[in-house]
N, C-alpha and C positions, 0 to 999 in steps of 0.2 A: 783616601779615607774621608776627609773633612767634604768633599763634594759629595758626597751621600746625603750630608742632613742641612745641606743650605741653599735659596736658591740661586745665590751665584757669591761669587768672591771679587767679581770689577767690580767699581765704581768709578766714574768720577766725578766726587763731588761729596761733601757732606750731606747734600742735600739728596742726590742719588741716594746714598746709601741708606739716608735715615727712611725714605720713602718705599724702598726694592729690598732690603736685607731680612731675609726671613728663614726662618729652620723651621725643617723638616722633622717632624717628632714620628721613628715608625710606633708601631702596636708592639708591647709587649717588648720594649726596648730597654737591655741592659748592660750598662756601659763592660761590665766585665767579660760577656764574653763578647757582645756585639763588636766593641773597640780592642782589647787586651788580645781575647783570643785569637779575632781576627788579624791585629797584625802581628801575631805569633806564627800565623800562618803564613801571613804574606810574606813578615819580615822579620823572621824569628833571632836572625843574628845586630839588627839593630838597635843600638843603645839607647835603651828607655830611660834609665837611671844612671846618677852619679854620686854616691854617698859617702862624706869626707866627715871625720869629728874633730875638734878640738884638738887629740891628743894624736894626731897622727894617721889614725887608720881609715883606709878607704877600699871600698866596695864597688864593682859596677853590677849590673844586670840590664840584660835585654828584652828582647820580651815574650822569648819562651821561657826566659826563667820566672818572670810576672807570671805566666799563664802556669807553669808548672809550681810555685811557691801558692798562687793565690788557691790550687788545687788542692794542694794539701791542707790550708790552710783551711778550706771548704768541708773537707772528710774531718778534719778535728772537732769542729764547729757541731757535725752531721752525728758524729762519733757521740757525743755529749748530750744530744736530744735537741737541740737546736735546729730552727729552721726557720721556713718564710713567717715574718710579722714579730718576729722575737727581738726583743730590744738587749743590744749587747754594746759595752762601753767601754771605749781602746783611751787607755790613759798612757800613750806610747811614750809622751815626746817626739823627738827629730829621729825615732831609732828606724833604720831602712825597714824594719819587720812590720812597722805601721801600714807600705803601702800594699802588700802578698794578703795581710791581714782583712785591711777594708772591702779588696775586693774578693774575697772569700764571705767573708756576708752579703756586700753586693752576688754573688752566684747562686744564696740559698736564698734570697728574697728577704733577708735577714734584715733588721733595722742596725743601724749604726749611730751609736751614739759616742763619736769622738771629745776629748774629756780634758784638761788642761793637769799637769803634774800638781799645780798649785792648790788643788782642791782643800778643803779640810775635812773633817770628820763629819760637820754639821753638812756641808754641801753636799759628802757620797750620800750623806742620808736621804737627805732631801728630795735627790737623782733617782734613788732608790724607791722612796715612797710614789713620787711623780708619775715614774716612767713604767715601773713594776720592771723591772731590768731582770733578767733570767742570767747576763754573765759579764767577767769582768778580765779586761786580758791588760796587763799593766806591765810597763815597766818594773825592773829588777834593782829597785829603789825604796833602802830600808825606812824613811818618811812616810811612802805613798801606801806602800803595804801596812805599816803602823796603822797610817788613816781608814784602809778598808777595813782592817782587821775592827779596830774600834767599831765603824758604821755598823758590821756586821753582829756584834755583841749588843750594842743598842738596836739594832732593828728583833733581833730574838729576844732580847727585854721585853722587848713592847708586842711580841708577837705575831711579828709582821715576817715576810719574805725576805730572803736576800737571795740572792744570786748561785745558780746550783753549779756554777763555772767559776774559778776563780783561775786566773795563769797568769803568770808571770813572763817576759823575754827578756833573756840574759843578754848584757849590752856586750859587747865582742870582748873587751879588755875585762869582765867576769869569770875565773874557771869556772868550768863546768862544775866543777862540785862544791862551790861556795855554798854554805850554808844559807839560806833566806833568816836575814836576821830580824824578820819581825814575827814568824811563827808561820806554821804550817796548818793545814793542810793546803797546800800550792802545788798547780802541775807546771811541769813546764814545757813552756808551749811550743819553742823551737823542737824540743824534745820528740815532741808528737808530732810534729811536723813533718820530721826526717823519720818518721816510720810509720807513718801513715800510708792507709791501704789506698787506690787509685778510687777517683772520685769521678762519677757520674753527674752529669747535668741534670735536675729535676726533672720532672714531664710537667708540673703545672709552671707554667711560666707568669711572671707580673706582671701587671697590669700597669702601664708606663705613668698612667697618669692620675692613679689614687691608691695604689701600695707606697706604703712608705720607705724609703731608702734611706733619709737621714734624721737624726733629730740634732738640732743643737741648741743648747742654751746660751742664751746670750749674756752679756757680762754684765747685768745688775747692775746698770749705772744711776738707776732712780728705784729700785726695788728687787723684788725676789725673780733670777731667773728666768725669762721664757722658753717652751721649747716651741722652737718654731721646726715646722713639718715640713720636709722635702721631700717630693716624688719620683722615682725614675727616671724623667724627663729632664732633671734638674740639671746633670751633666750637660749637656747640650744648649744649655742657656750659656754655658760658659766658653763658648768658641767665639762669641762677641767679646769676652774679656781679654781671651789669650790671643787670637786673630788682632783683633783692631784696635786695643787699647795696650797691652802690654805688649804687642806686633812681635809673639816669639816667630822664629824662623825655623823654617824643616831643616834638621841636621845637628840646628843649635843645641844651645846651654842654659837651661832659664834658671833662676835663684827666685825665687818670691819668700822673706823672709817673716817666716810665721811658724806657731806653732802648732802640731798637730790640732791639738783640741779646740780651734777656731775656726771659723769658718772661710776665715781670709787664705786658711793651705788648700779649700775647695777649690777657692777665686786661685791660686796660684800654682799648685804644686798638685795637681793629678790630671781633671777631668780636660778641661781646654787645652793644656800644654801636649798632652798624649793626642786628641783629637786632631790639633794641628801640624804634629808630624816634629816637637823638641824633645828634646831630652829633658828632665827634672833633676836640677842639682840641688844636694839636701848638704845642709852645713849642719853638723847636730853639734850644738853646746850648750852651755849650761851658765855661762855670762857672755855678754856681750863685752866685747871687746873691740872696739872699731880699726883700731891699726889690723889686729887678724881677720879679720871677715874682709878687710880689704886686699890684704895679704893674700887670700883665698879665693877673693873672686878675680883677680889679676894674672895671679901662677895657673887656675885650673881652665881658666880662657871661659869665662861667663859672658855672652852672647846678650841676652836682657835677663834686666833685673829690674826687684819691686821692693817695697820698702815703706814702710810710714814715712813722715816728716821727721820721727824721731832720731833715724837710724842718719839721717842726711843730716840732720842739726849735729849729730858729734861727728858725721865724717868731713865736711867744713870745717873742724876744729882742727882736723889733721892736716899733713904738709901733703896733700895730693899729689903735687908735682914730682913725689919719691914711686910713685905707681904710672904702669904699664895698661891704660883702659881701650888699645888699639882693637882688642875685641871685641868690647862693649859698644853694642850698636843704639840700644836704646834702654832707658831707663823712666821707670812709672811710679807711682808715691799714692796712698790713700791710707785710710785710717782715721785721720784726723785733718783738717784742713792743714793747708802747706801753707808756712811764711815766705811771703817774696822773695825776704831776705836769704830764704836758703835756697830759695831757685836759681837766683843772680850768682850767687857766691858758689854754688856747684857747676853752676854753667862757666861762667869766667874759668872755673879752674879743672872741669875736665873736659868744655863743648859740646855736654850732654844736656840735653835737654831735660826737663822732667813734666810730664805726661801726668797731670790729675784725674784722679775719676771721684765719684763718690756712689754710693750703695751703702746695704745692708746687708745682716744676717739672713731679713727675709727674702732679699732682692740679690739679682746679680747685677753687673754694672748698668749701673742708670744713670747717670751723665759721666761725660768725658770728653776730655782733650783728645779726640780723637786724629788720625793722620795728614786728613785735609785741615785742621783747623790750626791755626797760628794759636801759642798759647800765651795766654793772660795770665802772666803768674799771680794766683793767690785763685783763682775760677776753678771752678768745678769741672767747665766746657758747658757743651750743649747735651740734652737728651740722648740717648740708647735708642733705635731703633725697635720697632715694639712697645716701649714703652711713651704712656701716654703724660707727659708731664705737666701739671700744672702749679700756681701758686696762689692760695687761698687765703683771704683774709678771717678773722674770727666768726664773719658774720657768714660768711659761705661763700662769698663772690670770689669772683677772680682777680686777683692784682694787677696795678695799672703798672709799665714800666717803671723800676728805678723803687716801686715801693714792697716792703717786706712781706711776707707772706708764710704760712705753710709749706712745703712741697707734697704735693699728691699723686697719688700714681692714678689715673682715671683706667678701668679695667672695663668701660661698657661695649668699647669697640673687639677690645680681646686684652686678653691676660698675657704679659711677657712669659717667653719661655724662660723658665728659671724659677720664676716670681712663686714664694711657697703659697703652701693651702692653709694656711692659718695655724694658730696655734696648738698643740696637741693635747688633749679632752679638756678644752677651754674655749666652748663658744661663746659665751660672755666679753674673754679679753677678745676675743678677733672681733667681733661685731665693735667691740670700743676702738677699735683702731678701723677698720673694713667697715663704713657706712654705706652699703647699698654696692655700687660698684666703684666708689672710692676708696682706696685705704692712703690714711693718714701718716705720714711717717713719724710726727711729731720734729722734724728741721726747719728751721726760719732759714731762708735764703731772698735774695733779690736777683731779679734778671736784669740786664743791662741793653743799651740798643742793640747789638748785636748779636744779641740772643745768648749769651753766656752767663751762667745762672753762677753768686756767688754765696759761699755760707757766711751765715750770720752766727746762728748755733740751735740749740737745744730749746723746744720752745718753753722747757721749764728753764733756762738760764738765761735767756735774754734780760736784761734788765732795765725799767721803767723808773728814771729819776729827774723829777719836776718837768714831766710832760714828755720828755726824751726814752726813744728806746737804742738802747746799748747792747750791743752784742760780741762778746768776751770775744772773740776771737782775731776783732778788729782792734780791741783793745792787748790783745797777745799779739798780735803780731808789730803791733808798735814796740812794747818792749822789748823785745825778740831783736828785735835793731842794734839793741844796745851791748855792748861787750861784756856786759855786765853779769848780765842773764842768762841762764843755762836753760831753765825751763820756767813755766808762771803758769796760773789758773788765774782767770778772775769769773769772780761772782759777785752778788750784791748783797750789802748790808743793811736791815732797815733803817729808815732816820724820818724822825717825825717831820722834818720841813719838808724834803724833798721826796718822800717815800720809800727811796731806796738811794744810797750811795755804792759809788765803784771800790770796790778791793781787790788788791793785788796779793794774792801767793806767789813767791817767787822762791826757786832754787838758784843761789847765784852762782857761777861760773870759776874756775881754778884763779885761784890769786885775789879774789874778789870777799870785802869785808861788810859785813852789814854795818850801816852808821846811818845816821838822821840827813848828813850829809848824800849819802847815795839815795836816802829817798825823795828827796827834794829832786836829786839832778835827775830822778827815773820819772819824778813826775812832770819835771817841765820837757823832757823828751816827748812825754804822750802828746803833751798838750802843744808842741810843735809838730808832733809826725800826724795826728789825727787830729778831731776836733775838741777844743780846748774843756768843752765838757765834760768828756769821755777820761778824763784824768783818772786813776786811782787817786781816792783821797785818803784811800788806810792802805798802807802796804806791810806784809807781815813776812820778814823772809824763814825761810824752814830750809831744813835737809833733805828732804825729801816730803814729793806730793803723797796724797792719800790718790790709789790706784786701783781698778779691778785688776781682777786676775789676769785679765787679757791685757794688761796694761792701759787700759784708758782712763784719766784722770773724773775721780768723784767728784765732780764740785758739790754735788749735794752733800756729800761728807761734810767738805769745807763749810757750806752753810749748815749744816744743821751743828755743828761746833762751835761755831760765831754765835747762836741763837741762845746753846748753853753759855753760855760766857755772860751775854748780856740781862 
C-alpha cells in the first residue's frame, strides 16, 4: 500500500531522506476508498482497529467492516440530502463510530468538520454561522445535546440556518431505548446505519487537490477560532508522520492520544497509521487517569505511542517499574514543547526514548527527531522533508545561528504535501499569515550548530525585559525541575522600569503547600538552572491553568487578568 504514494522508503541518512523523500499525490485521490476499500479487498480480515473504554468494553474491526460501516454510513449521509461540498460536524469523542462515520463523508466528497465534546452553546453558534453546517452527528451526551439544542433555538431567533441533520451514537453501555434527555427531534444514527440500503460510489469524483475534505478550528489561543482548510491530498502528507517520526510498524498497535475533535487524531489515529500497514488503538474516556492508560497500553501490547508532554509529566509521577513496556517499541511527544526533565526521567525508567516533532493545525509534521538523528532532549529535531524551513527576524531577514527568529514555511520551490490551502472564506487572515510564498507561523525558535531547531514560544509570548528577550518555555522548563511543580505558565507583567517582568503561574504538585518560602526557593532554582534574569519575579500559584478546549494553556487569558487587576 504505502509504496504507491512515495518515492521510495530507504534512506541512509537524514540527509538522504530530507533531500529523496517525496509522495506521490494521484488525481482525484480518496483516502476512503483509494486506501479503506482497497485494503478491504486485499486484506479484508486484517485488524485495522482496536477499541477499549474506560469501563471495560472492547471492539475490534477490520477492514471490510471499515469499508462495510463507512458504507452505510455514506447511504445515511446520501439518505438525508447530503453530499459532495456539504459541511458536516462529528462531535463523537473517542466513540469507534467516529472512524465508519469520517470516512462515509470522505466517500460523498462531503466536508468534515470534526468537533471537540467541550464546545458551548456560543461556540456550535459560531461553527454554525461560519461554516453554514447542513448537519450534526454527536455523541449520546445529555450536556452536548443541551448545547446544540440551545445553538439551534438561538440560530432560529435570529433567523439563520441550522443544520437539517441532527444524530446522535449511542455509546455501547446506553440501551437502545434510553430516552435522549435533552429533547427531540434526534435520529439515531447507528440506527440507520444497520438498515441502511447498499451504497454506490458517486460518478463525479474529487478533485484531490482543491475539494475540501476537512475543516478544523483551531483552539483560540489568542482569539476567535480559525477554520483552516484541508484537501484530499491531506491524508498522504501524513505517512511522513506515522512512517518516520511516530515509526508505527505493519501488524502493530499505535495509541496517539487525542481527541476526536482535533486535528492531532488526523497526525495520529487514521490517515498515516492505515497507510502504513498498523492497527489504530482507541482508548475512549472521559478523565485521564494515568495509572489506567498505563494499565491499557501494557495488557493490550501497544507497539508506539504518542502523547503531549502532559500525559509523560504525570506518567513519571507513577512507579513505572510496576509495567510490562517489552512491547513498546517506540514512543513520540508533540503538542507543547517537552521538558528535559521528563525525557531523562521516562527514559531512565522505561529505555524509551521520546521522539519530538513539532507542527500545526495548518501543517503536518515539520521538524522532528527523526530515526537517523540522535535526540536533543528539549529540540524540535531538524526540518520535514518537503518543507522548506527557515527563521526570520522582524525585519524579514534570515537568522544568524544561535539567534531567535520566526519559523517560516518558505512554499516558492513547492508546497508540503499536507500543508493546507488557507483559511476558509477568509482571504484577509491567510494573506496576514501567507505573505507571498511565505506563511508565517507566528513560533519563535532558535537553530543551533547542528541544525536542530529549538522553541522559544509564541511570538505574542515571548517577553522583552530591560533589553532581554525571554521565552516562557525556557523559563517552564526550569521550574518543571523542581518537585514542587505540577504544571506553570509564564508570561509577562508590565513594569515601568524594565517594560516587562517574568510571572510564574504555577499548579503545585500532591503534598506541596503554597508559602512565601516556596517562592523564594522556585525562584532561586530558576536563577541557577537558567540565566539569572530570567527569574519569575511574581509567582501566583492556582488550582488549576486557564486552558482551551484542546487543552493548551491561555497565557493570554493570564495576561489579560493581570491587566485587569492593575
Amino acid at each position: 500500500m504505502l509504496e504507491r504514494y512515495v518515492s521510495s522508503l530507504d534512506f541512509t541518512s537524514y540527509e538522504d531522506f530530507y533531500a529523496n523523500f517525496s509522495v506521490k499525490t494521484p488525481d482525484n485521490f480518496n483516502f476512503a476508498y483509494d486506501v479503506i476499500d482497497t485494503l478491504a479487498k486485499e486484506k479484508p480480515d486484517e485488524r485495522a482497529m482496536f477499541w477499549c473504554d474506560e469501563k471495560g468494553a472492547v471492539a475490534e474491526f477490520n477492514y471490510a467492516d471499515m469499508q462495510r460501516l463507512s458504507d452505510q454510513a455514506a447511504r445515511v449521509f446520501l439518505d438525508a440530502g447530503i453530499g459532495k461540498g456539504d459541511p458536516v460536524m462529528l462531535i463523537l469523542k473517542r466513540r469507534w463510530e467516529y472512524w465508519p462515520i469520517l470516512l462515509g463523508l470522505h466517500k460523498l466528497g462531503a466536508i468534515a468538520i470534526p468537533a471537540t465534546h467541550l464546545l458551548t452553546t456560543k461556540d456550535i453558534v459560531y461553527r454554525n454561522e461560519v461554516a453554514d453546517i447542513v448537519g450534526i452527528v454527536c455523541v449520546d451526551d445529555a450536556e452536548v445535546i443541551c448545547h446544540i439544542n440551545e445553538a439551534e433555538q438561538k440560530l432560529r431567533e435570529a433567523g439563520k440556518p441550522f443544520p437539517r441533520l441532527k444524530a446522535f451514537s449511542r455509546s455501547v453501555h446506553t440501551p437502545p431505548d434510553a430516552p435522549l434527555l435533552a429533547g427531540a427531534p434526534w435520529l439515531d444514527f447507528k440506527a440507520l446505519m444497520a438498515r441502511a440500503a447498499p451504497f454506490s460510489r458517486p460518478q463525479e469524483p474529487v478533485n484531490t487537490n482543491s475539494d475540501i475534505m476537512l475543516l478544523y478550528f483551531t483552539s483560540g489561543t489568542t482569539g476567535m477560532p480559525k477554520m483552516v482548510r484541508h484537501d484530499f491530498a491531506y491524508p498522504l502528507g501524513h505517512i511522513m508522520t506515522a512512517k518516520f517520526w511516530q515509526q508505527v510498524q505493519p501488524g502493530g498497535l499505535h495509541l496517539t492520544v487525542a481527541d476526536t475533535g482535533w486535528a492531532k487524531a488526523a497526525w495520529g489515529k487514521i490517515y498515516g497509521q492505515w497507510l502504513c500497514g498498523t492497527a489504530v488503538f482507541v482508548y475512549d474516556y472521559d478523565r485521564f487517569v494515568p495509572h489506567a492508560m498505563l494499565e491499557v497500553i501494557t495488557r493490550h501490547r501497544v507497539t508506539t505511542f504518542c502523547a503531549p508532554p502532559t500525559i509523560y509529566r504525570f506518567f513519571i509521577k507513577e512507579d513505572l517499574s510496576k509495567y510490562d513496556f517489552s512491547a513498546l517499541k517506540h514512543c513520540a511527544v508533540a503538542g507543547e514543547p517537552l521538558n528535559p526533565e521528563i525525557y531523562e526521567q521516562f527514559l531512565a525508567a522505561t529505555g524509551l526514548e521520546l521522539r519530538e516533532a513539532y507542527g500545526q493545525t495548518e501543517l503536518t509534521v515539520t521538524l522532528a527527531t527523526f530515526p537517523w538523528l540522535t535526540p536533543k532532549p528539549g529540540s524540535m529535531g531538524k526540518p520535514s522533508p518537503g518543507y522548506d524551513i527557515d527563521l526570520v527576524r522582524e525585519d524579514g531577514l534570515s537568522c544568524d545561528m544561535g539567534e531567535e527568529g520566526q519559523i517560516v514555511v518558505r512554499t516558492s520551490r513547492r508546497k508540503p504535501a499536507g500543508m493546507f490551502g488557507g483559511y476558509y472564506r477568509d482571504d484577509e487572515l491567510t494573506q496576514s499569515v501567507w505573505h507571498g510564498d511565505i506563511y508565517y507561523t507566528g513560533d519563535v525558535a532558535w537553530k543551533d550548530e547542528d541544525g536542530y531547531f529549538w522553541f522559544v514560544g509564541r511570538s505574542d509570548d515571548v517577553i522583552k525585559s530591560s533589553g532581554y528577550r525571554i521565552g516562557p518555555f525556557e523559563v517552564e522548563s526550569a521550574l518543571h525541575e523542581h518537585p514542587a511543580v505540577l504544571e506553570c505558565a509564564i508570561t509577562a507583567v508590565p513594569d515601568l522600569e524594565r517594560g516587562a517582568i517574568v510571572k510564574a503561574t504555577v499548579v503545585l504538585a500532591k503534598g506541596w503547600k503554597p508559602s512565601d518560602e516556596l517562592k523564594v526557593e522556585l525562584q532561586n532554582h530558576v536563577k541557577k538552572t537558567t540565566a539569572p534574569y530570567k527569574y519569575p519575579r511574581i509567582i501566583e500559584f492556582v488550582d488549576e491553568l486557564p486552558k482551551t478546549i484542546s487543552g493548551k494553556i491561555r497565557r493570554v487569558q493570564i495576561r489579560e487578568e493581570d491587566d485587569i487587576l492593575q
